[in-house]
N, C-alpha and C positions, 0 to 999 in steps of 0.2 A: 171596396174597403180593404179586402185581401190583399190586392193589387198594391195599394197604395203603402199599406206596411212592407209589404215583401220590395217595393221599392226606393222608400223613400228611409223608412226607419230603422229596418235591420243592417243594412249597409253603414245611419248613423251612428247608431248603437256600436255598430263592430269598431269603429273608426272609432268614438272615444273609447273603447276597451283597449285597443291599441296603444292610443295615447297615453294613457296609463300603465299600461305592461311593459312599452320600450321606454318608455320617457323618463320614468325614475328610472331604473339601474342606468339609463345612459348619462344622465345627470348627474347621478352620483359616480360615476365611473370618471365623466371628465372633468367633477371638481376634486374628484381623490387626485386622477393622473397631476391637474394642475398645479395643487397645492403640494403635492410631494414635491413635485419638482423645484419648484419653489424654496421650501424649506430645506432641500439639501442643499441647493444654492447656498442659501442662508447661512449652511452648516461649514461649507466651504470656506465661505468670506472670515469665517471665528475662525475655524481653524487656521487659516492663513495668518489672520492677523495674529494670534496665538504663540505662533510657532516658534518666531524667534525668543521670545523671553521664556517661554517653556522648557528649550533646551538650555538655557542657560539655568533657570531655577532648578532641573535635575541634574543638569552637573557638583551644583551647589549641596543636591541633596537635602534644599532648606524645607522641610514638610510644612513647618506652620508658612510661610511666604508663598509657598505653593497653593495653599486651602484658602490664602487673601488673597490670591490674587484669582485664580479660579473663580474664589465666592463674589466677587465684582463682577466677572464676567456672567456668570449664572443669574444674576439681576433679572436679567431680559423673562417677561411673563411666560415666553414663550418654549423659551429653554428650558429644558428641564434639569438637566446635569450635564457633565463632563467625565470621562474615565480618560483614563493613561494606563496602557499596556505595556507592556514587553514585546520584543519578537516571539518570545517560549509561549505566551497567553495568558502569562499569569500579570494580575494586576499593579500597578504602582500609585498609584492613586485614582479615588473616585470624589467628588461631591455627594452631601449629604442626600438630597433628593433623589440618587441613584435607587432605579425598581433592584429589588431582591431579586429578580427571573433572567436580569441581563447580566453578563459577566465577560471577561474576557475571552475566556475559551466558547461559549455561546455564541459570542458574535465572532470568530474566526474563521466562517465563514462570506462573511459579508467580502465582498469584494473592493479594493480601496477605491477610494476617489467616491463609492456611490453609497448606497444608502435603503433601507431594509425596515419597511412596515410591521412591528408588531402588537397583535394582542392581546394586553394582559388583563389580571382582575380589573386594575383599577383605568381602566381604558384603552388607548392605542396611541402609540410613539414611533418615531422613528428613529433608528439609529445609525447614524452615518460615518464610516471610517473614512482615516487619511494614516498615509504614514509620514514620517516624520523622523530627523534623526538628530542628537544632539552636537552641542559644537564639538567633542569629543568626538563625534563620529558614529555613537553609540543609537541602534535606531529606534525607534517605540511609534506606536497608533496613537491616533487622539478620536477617542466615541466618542461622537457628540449627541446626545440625547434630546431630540423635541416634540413637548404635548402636542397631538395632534388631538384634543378633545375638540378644537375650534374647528376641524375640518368637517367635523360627528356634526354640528350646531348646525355647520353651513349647509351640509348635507342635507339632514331633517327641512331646515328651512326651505331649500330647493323641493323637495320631497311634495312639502305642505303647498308649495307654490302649483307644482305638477297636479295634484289632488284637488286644488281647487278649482284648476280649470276644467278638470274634468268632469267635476261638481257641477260646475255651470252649465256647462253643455252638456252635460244628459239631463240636468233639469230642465234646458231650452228644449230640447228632445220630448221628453216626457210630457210637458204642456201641447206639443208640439201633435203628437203620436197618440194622446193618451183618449182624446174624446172620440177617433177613430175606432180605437183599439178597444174602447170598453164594451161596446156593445155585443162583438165579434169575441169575446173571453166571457163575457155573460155568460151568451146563448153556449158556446162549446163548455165551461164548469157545467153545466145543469145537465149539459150530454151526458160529459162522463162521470158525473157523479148517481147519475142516475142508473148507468151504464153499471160503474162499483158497485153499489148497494142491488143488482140484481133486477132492477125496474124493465119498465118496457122497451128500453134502448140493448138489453143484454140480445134480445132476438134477434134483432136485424142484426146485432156486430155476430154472433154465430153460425147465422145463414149465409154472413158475406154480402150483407146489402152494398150496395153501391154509394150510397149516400152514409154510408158510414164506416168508411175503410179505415181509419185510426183507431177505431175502438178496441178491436181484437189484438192489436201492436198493444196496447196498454193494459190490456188483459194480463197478455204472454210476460210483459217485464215486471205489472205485478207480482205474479205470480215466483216468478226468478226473483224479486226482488223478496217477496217472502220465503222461500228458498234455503237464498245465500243469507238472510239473518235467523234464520233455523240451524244454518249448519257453523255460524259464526257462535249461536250459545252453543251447540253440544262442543265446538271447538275451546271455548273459553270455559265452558263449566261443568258439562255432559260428555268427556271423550267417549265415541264410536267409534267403529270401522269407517264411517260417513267424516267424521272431523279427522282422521288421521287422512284418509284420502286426499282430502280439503289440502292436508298441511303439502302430500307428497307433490300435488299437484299444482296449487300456484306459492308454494314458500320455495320449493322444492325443482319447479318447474318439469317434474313427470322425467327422473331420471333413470338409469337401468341400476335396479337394486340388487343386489347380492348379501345374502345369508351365510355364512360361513360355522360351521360347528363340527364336531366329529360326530356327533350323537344325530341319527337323519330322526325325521319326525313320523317318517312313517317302514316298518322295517315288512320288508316279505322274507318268510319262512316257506319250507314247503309243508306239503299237507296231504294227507289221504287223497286228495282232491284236486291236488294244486294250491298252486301260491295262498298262503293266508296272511292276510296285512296286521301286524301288531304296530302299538303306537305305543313308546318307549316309556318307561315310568322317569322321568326325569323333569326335574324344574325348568331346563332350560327351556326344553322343546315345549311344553307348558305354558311358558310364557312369549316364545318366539312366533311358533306356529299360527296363532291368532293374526297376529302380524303382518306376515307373508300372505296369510289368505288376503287382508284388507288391501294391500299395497300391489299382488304379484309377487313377478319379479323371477328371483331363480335361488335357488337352495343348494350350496353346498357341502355334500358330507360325506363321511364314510361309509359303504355299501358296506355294511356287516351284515345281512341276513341270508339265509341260505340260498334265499331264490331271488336272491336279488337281479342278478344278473338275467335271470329270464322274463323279467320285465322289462325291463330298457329298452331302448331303441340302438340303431349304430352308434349317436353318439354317447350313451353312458347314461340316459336322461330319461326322466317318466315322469308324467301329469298327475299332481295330486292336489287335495286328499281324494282316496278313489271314488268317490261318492259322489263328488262334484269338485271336479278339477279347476284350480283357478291360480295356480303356480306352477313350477318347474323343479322336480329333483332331481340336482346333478351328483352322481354317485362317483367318490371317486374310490380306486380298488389298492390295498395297502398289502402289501407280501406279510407270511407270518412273523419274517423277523423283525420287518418295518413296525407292526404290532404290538411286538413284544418290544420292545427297545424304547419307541415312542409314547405307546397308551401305556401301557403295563409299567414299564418301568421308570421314563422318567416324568412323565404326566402323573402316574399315582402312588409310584415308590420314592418319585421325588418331591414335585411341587404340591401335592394334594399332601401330604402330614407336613410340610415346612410354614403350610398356609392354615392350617387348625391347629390347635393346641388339645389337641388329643392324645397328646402323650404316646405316640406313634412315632420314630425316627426314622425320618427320612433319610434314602439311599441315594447315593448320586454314582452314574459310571458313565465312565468313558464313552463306552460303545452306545450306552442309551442314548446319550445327547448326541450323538452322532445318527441314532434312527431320527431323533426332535426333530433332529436341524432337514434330513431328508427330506420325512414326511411334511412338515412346514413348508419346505420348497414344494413340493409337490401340489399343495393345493392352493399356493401362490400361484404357478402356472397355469391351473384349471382354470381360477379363475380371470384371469389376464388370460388365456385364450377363448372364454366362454364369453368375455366382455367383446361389444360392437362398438362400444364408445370410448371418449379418453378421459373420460370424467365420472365413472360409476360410483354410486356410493353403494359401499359395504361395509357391513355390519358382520365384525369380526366377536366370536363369541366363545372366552371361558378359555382358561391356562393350558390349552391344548396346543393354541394358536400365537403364544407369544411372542412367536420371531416373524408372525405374516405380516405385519405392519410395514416393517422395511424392508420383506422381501417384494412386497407386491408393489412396493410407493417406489424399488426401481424399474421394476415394468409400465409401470399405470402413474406418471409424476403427478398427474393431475386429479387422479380420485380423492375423494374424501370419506377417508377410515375412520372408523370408530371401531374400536376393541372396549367390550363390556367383558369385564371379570368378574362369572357368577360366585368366588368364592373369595373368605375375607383375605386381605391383603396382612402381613406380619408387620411387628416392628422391625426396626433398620437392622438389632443386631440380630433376629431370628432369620432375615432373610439373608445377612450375610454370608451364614451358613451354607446359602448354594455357592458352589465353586466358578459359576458364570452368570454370574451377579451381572455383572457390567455389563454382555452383550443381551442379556435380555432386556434389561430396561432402557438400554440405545433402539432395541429392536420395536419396543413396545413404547418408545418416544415418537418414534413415526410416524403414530395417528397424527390424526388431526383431533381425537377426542380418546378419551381413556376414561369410563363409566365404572363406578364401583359403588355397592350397594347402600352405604354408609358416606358419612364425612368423616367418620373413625377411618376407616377406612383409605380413603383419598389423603388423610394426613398422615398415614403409616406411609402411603407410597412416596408423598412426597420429603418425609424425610430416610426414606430409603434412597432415593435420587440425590437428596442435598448431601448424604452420605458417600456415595459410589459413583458419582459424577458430575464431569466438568464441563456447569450448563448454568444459565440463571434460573433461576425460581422465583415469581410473581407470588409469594402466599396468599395477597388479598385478594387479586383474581385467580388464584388457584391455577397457573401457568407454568411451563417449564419450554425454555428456548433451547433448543441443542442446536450447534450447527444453523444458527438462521431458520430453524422451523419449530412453528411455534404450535405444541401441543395442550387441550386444556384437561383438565385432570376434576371430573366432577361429579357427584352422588347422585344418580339415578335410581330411587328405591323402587327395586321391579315387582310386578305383581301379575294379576292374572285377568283374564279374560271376564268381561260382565256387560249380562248374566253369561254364567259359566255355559256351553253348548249341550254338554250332557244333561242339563235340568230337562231339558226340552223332551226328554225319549226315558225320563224315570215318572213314576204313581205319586202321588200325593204321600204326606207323610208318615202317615200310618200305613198305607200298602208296602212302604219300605220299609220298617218296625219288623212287620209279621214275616216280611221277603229273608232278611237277614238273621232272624230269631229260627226259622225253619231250615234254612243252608248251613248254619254252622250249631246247631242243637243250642242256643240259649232259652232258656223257658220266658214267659210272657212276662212274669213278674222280676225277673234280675237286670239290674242298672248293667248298661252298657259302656265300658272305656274306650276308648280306639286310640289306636297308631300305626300308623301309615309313611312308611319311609323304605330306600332303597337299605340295604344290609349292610349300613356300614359302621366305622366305629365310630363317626361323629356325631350320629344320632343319639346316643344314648340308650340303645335299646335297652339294653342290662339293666342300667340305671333304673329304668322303669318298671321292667319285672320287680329289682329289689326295694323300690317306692313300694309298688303293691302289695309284697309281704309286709311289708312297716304296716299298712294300713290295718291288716289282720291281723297283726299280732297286735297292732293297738286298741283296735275296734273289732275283739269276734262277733260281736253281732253281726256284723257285715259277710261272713261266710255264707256262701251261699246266694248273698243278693248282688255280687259286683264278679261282673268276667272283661277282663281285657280283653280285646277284639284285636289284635296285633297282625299286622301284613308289613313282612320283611319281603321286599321284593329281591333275587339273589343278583349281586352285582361285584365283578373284577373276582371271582371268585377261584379264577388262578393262581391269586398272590398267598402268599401265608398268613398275612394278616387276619386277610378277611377270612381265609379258612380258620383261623383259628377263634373268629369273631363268633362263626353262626356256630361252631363246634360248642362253645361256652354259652351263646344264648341258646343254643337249645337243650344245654346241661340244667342250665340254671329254669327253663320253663319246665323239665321235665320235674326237677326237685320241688318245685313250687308247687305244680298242681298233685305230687304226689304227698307233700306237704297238709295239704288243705283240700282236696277234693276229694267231692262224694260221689254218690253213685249217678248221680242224674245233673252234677254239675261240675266244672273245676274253672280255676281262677282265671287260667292263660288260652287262648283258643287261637293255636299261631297259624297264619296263613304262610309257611314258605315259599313259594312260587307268584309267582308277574301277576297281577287281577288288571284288567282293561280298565281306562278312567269310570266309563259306565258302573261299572262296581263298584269303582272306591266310590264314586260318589254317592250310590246308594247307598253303603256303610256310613258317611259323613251323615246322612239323611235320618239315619237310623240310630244315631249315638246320641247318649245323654253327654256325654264329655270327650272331651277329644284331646290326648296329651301330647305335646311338642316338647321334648324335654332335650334338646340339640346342646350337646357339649361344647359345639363351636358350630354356628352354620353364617352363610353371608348373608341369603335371608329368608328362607323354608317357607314355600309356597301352598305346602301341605294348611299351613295354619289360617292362611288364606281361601283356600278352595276349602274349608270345614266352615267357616265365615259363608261364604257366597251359595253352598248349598244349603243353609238352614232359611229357607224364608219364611217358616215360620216362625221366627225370632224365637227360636227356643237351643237350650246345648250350652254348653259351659266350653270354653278352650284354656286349657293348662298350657302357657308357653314360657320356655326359656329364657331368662335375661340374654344369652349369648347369641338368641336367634336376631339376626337383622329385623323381623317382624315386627320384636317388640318394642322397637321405637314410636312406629305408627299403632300398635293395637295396644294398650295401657289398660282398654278395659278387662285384656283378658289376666287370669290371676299367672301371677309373673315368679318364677322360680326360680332357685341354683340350681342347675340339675344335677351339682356335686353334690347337695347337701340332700339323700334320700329321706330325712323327716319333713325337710319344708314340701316336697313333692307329693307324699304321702298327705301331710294336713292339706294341701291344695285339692288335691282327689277327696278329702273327707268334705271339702267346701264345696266340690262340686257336686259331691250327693245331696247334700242337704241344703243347696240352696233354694231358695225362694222362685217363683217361677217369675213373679216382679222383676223382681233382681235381674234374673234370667233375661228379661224381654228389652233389660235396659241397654244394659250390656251389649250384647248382641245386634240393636238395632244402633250406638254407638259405631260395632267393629262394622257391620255392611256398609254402614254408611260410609267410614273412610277407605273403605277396600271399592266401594261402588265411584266414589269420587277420585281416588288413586288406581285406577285401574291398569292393565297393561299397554292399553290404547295411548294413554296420558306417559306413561315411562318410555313411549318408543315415538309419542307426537314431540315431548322433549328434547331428546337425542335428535329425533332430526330437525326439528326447529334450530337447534345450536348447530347443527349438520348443515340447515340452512347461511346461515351468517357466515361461518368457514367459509363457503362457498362464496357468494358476495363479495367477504372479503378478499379471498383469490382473484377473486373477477378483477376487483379491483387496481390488487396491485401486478395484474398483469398490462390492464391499459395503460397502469402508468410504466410502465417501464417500455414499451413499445411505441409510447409517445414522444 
């Protein structure tokens, strides 16, 4: 019986599969060729005939004798219209039936004498040039226009006629095969369904019986096959490190990734000891770092810590995070005055106050943009020499790196770049302001993706570009073509890791209550504020001390029962600014608590100095409210990680209209954080809110931080990273063809 199908009916079967796979496209292929052919003929013999009373009716110039005599000709069903060209391309007449989509200049390409399949909404035409010139001598084209909807008919009919014989012969087959066949599909469904469901057939296929060697093959691809649709939902609606992998691997095809930042994600200092590992307080690495663990790959950044260098290997590079290494940090080493030029001055004396509105003037010098431009070259090179392939995709990160797009796209023509700018982009006239406007946004055109936290955002850049350069702009796809390359320009709202890592290594909620009430003297009974940010003036720190005098002097009952938790972590604290920033918050914390504190409490309890995520996260743990009051941020990830560590849906979070966050978090209560009375009544709501309230809220913001996660902000980027690529692929064949 085996015998007989493995003989007689799989060979039929394949033959009418066959027949049907080649038979239509080939049938339709040689009544397309046919009938084209045909109808240019067609189109030839009118033209011809045409020709002499044409040039004489446009020497004439008589348009209505032109449109009678045309309109007799146009009769024929099958013709669709007539145009008359110029040599220049522009038109001199057409008939009424003329498509909107064909035009002079459109078809000037077409070659004379032949003839040009197109199509459009309303079907498929051909259009066929001749030239032709008047008795004057003067010369002109004649398109001739015909329906090809009759070839669509004949097509389908050929189609139907190929389908039904194959219809027939596999139902001759099927009669044929099929009382053979039934017995032998019986007895094997009741195998392996018995086999699925765990029956007595699971044994033998585990021990490797002999007489049932198929069973464990169908075991193994179930299994794979439940798998890959496990990692298809967390891809579609659960991103993980598991669905991101999914993407690098077959959207992505498993390419050599590269990380670029100035900020590394893991810094060594020395120690009593030897080297000790700090992990930077920064959003970017926050949200990066996850990333590279899931993917690999290799990390490039600035060796800033003191012991850096006695880590590394010969070539500049060490395995992290040290715990369990499963990427590469390539460190690269920056002279002091490369530092000061580049970081210092024109990264945060220029583009970081040009990019907030924090009422900080930005400086621009000479000599700075000339460390930019070095340091930028520099770890263009690193990585174009650390690259093994000619195609690496990298992930350029944050206004450090704005000229590496087109330093790198001359070494590496074939990678694909994406630059994410973690902070807000200006309008057209605030960014005018910088002095080299133009080459950085030529420099930061040469992604192939440009990620920005916002669509606010993306449409300040792109009317910075429709301002300062001469390029096209796609608005509705959100495009800009410079020079033939075409970059896309798109709001990627970043976020963090879920569940955050550090949950996993902190006590349940109350053991961080009592942890954080005994480290910094708050008694058992007083409400908890927190904030948590680097020391800058974009944060609003001030802002918020002067919120919380508002609240006392509004509400003294409240003395005594409400202490700020406040962690300024110190950051760029060379420049004036910021020295002048923590000089006045720590003026203003000292006046406040001496203001309103007592012996056994006072209002502000400032952490200055770096806390490891471990601890912030136990403070988030441990706070009834948590305030984000950012006078300009792109989009504060702080407010985020206070979201992902409360799982017991309990905490109120105060955030800024100006924070990127509060787009996606709405349920948290939303402020100016110019206006210090609304931030104040915000803090008076989050004392007294309801614990309902509380639970609604909060299980609202995890939700969409759990569903928007960072997994989801970097599976995006390279899914679009994916298509680029495709695309390239593509219009390399053709050109090579």
């Amino acid at each position: 019986m085996r015998l007989i199908l493995l003989r007689f009916g799989i060979p039929a079967l394949v033959a009418v599969s066959l027949l049907a796979y080649f038979g239509v496209p080939y049938a339709n292929r040689l009544l397309a060729d046919w009938f084209s052919s045909d109808v240019n003929l067609r189109a030839q013999l009118v033209a011809n005939s045409m020709a002499p009373t044409l040039g004489t009716l446009l020497d004439t110039q008589s348009e209505e004798d032109l449109r009678n005599y045309l309109g007799t000709i146009t009769t024929d069903e099958r013709l669709l219209s007539i145009m008359l060209c110029r040599a220049n391309h522009t038109l001199i007449f057409k008939t009424d039936r003329t498509p909107g989509a064909i035009s002079c200049d459109s078809s000037a390409t077409i070659p004379d004498g032949s003839g040009q399949r197109l199509q459009l909404k309303s079907g498929s035409v051909q259009v066929s040039a001749f030239p032709f010139s008047t008795s004057k001598g003067v010369p002109f084209r004649v398109l001739v226009i015909h329906d090809l909807s009759f070839i669509d008919r004949r097509q389908s009919t050929a189609r139907n006629h190929v389908f039904a014989l194959a219809g027939v012969l596999a139902t001759l087959l099927a009669l044929l095969v099929g009382t053979l066949f039934w017995f032998l599909v019986r007895r094997w469904v009741s195998v392996l369904v018995g086999d699925i469901r765990g029956l007595r057939f699971l044994d033998d296929a585990q021990s490797g019986a002999a007489s049932w060697p198929v069973l464990k093959q169908v075991r193994l691809a179930l299994r794979d096959m439940e798998s890959t649709q496990r990692l298809e939902i967390d891809f579609r609606e659960n991103w993980t490190p598991q669905a991101l992998q999914q993407v690098v691997r077959e959207h992505l095809d498993s390419p050599e990734m590269f990380a670029v930042s100035n900020r590394e994600p893991y810094i060594h200092n020395k120690g009593p000891d030897g080297p000790v590992v700090q992990v930077p307080a920064s959003g970017m690495v926050t949200a990066l770092e996850p990333i590279m663990r899931a993917c690999e790959g290799t990390w490039v950044a600035h060796g800033s810590g003191s012991a850096d260098r006695e880590v590394v290997d010969g070539h500049d590079r060490v395995r992290v995070p040290p715990e369990d290494p499963s990427y590469t940090l390539r460190r690269v080493w920056i002279s002091p005055e490369e530092e000061e030029g580049y970081y210092f001055g024109f990264s945060n004396e220029g583009i970081w106050p040009l990019c907030h509105l924090a009422y900080v003037r930005p400086a621009f010098r000479e000599s700075d943009w000339e460390q930019y431009q070095a340091v930028n070259q520099k770890f263009a090179d690193v990585v174009a020499s650390e690259s093994r392939t000619r195609n690496p995709v990298v992930l350029v990160q944050d206004f450090h790196f704005a000229l590496l797009p087109r330093m790198l796209r001359r070494r590496k023509p074939d990678a694909t770049i994406a630059l994410f700018w973690h902070i807000p982009w200006p309008n057209a006239e605030t960014f005018g302001v910088c002095p080299w406007k133009g080459e950085i946004l030529s420099h930061m055109l040469s992604a192939d993706i440009l990620g920005f936290h916002t669509r606010h955002h993306c449409q300040n850049f792109l009317a910075s570009v429709d301002r300062f350069m001469e390029c096209q702009i796609d608005h509705e796809h959100m495009t800009v073509t410079l020079r033939g390359h075409v970059c896309q320009v798109v709001p990627y709202p970043i976020s963090i890791e879920w569940p955050p890592r550090w949950l996993a290594r902190l006590p349940d909620i109350d053991t961080c209550r009592r942890n954080v009430r005994e480290r910094h003297g708050i008694a058992a009974d007083v409400v908890i504020g927190l904030g948590v940010e680097r020391w800058d003036f974009t944060k609003g720190i001030v802002e918020r001390f002067r919120a919380l005098e508002a609240l006392f002097d509004k509400s003294p009952a409240l003395r005594g029962k409400v202490s700020l938790l406040q962690v300024a972590a110190p950051t760029r604290s060379k420049l004036p600014a910021y020295q002048a920033l923590q000089e006045q918050t720590l003026a203003e914390a000292r006046r406040i608590n001496e203001k309103f504190a007592s012996a056994n409490w006072q209002p502000i309890v400032l952490i200055d100095h770096h806390q490891e995520p471990r601890e912030v996260f136990e403070m988030f743990r441990a706070a009834d409210f948590c305030v984000v009051n950012s006078l300009h941020d792109g989009m504060n990830l702080v407010a985020k990680e206070f979201v992902a560590a409360r799982d017991d849906e309990d905490g109120v979070l105060i955030l800024s209209t100006f924070a990127g966050a509060s787009r996606e978090l709405p349920e948290a209560l939303l402020v100016n954080p110019f206006d210090v009375a609304e931030t104040a009544a915000a803090m008076l709501s989050a004392i007294r809110m309801r614990r309902d309230e509380r639970r609604v809220r909060m299980k609202a913001m995890r939700r969409t931080v759990k569903e928007n996660n960072v997994y989801r902000w970097a599976g995006r980027m390279l899914m679009d990273a994916s298509q680029v690529r495709q695309r390239q692929s593509l219009q390399k064949r053709s050109r090579t063809s």
